[in-house]
C-alpha positions in Angstrom: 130.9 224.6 -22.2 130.3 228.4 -21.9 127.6 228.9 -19.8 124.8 231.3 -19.5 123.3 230.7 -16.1 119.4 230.6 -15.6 116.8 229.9 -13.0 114.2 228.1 -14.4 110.3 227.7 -13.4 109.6 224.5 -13.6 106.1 224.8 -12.3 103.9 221.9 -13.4 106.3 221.4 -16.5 107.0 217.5 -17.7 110.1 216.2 -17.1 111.9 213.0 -18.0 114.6 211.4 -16.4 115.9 208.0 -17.6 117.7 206.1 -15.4 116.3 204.6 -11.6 119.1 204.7 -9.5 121.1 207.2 -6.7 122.1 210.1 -9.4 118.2 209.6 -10.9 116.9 209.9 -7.6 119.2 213.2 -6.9 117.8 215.0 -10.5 114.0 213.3 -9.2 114.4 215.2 -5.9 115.3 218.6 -7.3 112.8 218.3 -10.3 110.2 218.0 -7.7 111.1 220.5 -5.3 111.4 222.8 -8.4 107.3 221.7 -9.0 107.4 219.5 -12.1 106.1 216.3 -13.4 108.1 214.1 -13.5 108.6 210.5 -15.8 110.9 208.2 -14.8 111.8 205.8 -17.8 113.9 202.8 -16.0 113.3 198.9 -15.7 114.2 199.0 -12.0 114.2 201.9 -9.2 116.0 202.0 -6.4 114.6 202.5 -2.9 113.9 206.1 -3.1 112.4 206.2 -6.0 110.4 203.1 -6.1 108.6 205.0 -2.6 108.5 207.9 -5.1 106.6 206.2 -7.7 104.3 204.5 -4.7 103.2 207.8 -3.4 102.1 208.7 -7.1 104.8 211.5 -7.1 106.4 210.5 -10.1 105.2 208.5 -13.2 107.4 205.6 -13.3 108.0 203.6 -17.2 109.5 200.1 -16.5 111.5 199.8 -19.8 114.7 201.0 -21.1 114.7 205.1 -22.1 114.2 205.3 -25.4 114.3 209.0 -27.6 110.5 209.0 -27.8 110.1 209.5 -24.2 111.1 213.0 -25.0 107.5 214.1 -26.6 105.9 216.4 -24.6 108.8 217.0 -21.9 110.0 220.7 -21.7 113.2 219.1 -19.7 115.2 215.6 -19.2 117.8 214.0 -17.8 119.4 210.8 -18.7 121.8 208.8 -16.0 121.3 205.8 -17.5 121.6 204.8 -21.4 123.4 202.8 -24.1 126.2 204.5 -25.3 125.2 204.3 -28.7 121.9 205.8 -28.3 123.3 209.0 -26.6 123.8 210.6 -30.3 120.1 210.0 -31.0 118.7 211.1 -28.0 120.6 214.3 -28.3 119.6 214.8 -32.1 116.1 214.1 -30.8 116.1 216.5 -27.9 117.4 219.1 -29.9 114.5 218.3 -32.8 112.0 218.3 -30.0 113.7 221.5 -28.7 113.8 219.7 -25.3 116.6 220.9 -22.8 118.7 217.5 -22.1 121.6 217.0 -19.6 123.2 213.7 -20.0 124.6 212.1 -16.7 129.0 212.2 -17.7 128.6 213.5 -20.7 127.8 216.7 -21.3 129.4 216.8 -24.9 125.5 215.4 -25.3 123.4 217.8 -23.9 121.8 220.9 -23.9 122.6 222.1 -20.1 125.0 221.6 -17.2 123.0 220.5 -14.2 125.1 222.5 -11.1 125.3 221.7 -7.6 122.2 223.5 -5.5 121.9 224.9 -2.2 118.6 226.3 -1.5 117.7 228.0 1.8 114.1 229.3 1.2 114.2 231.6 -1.8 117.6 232.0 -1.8 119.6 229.6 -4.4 123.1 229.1 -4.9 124.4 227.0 -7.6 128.2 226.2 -8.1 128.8 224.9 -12.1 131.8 223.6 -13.6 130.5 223.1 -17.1 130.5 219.6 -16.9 134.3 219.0 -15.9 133.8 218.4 -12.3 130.8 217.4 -10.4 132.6 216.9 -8.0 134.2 219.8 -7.2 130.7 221.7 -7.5 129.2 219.3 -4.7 132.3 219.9 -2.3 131.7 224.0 -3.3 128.1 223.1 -2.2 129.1 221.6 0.9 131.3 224.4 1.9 128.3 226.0 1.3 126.1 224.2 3.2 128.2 225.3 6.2 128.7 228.5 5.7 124.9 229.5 4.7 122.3 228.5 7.4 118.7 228.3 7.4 118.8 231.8 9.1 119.8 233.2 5.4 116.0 231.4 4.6 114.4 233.9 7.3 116.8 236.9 6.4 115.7 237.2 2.4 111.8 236.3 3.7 112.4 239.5 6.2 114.1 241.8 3.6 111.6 240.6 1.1 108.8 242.0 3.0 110.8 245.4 4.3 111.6 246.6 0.6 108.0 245.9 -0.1 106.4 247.7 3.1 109.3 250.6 2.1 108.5 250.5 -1.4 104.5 251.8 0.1 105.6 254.2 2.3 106.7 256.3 -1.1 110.2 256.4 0.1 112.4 257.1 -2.8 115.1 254.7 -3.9 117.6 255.7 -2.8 116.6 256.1 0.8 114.7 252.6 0.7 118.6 251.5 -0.6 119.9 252.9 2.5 117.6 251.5 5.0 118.3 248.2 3.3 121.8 248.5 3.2 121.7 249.3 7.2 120.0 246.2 7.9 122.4 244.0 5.6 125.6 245.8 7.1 124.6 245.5 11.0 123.8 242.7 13.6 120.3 241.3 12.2 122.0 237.9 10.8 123.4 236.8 13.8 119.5 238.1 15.7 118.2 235.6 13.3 120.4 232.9 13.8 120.3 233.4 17.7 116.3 233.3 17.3 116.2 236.5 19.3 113.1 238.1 18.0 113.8 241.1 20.2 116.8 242.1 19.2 115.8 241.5 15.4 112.9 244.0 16.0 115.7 246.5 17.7 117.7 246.5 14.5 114.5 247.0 12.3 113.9 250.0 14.5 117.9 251.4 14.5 117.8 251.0 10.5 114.5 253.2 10.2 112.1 249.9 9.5 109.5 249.0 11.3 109.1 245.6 13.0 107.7 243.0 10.5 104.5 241.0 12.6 
């Protein structure tokens, strides 16, 4: 599959996802965290979703998927159908001009669904188009490691620095440089000590002011 890779607001869109076990429950998670509404279509959840579906954060179908469940949804995935429906459920998502990822086959869908880290605003997503899941969730795990929650705080700080430079009527390419400072010296490893001092010193040496 060649890709184009997106980020998509799924703020209070419908989604469907057929299916109610563990890799159901994995597309249910991120759906949600994303801000959708979600529709599970399944005659049996598993654990985590049927707590789910108790809570009233999802909308749970008892039944077997069928392509219908498609109308109105802007997104869906299916982990869980008859073989022989998958052509028709692909000919109807692409009717209904519904985005569709199909669970281990991608040769039916729309989209590859990657692996996602997410720490705050930042996102990183590993795809392989489909060929190996698995290699993008040990990618993501290498990730997991390697990018802490400090990389959360970091963006949040440098978020709030370009805009407060931004207002000061510095021109670009000196609010580039200050930024650059900050990216290029100590402040990571300030934040991931927690040492609020010495995160305030490096604002000060790169020529920004402390951030309250």
């Amino acid at each position: 599959m060649a890709g184009h890779a997106i980020v998509l607001d799924l703020t209070d869109r419908a989604c469907v996802v057929a299916g109610g076990g563990p890799e159901a429950a994995r597309r249910v998670a991120a759906l949600l965290e994303a801000g959708a509404r979600v529709t599970v279509v399944a005659p049996a959840l598993c654990p985590e979703l049927a707590e789910r579906a108790s809570r009233g954060e999802v909308r749970h179908v008892p039944r077997e998927f069928r392509p219908e469940d498609l109308d109105g949804a802007w997104l869906a995935y299916v982990t869980e159908a008859p073989e022989e429906l998958l052509p028709e459920i692909a000919r109807e998502a692409s009717e209904r001009r519904v985005f569709l990822n199909v669970f281990d086959r991608p040769e039916f869908g729309s989209f590859s669904s990657p692996a996602i880290l997410r720490r705050g605003d930042l996102l990183l997503a590993a795809s392989t188009g489909g060929k190996s899941p698995l290699l993008a969730r040990k990618i993501r795990e290498r990730w997991e490691r390697e990018f802490g929650p400090e990389y959360a705080a970091l963006l949040r700080l440098l978020g709030e620095i370009r805009a407060r430079l931004r207002e000061s009527g510095l021109d670009a390419a000196r609010r580039k440089e200050t930024l650059e400072r900050l990216l290029e010296g100590p402040l990571l490893e300030a934040l991931r000590a927690g040492d609020r001092q010495r995160v305030e010193e490096e604002l000060r040496r790169a020529g920004a002011a402390p951030v309250p």
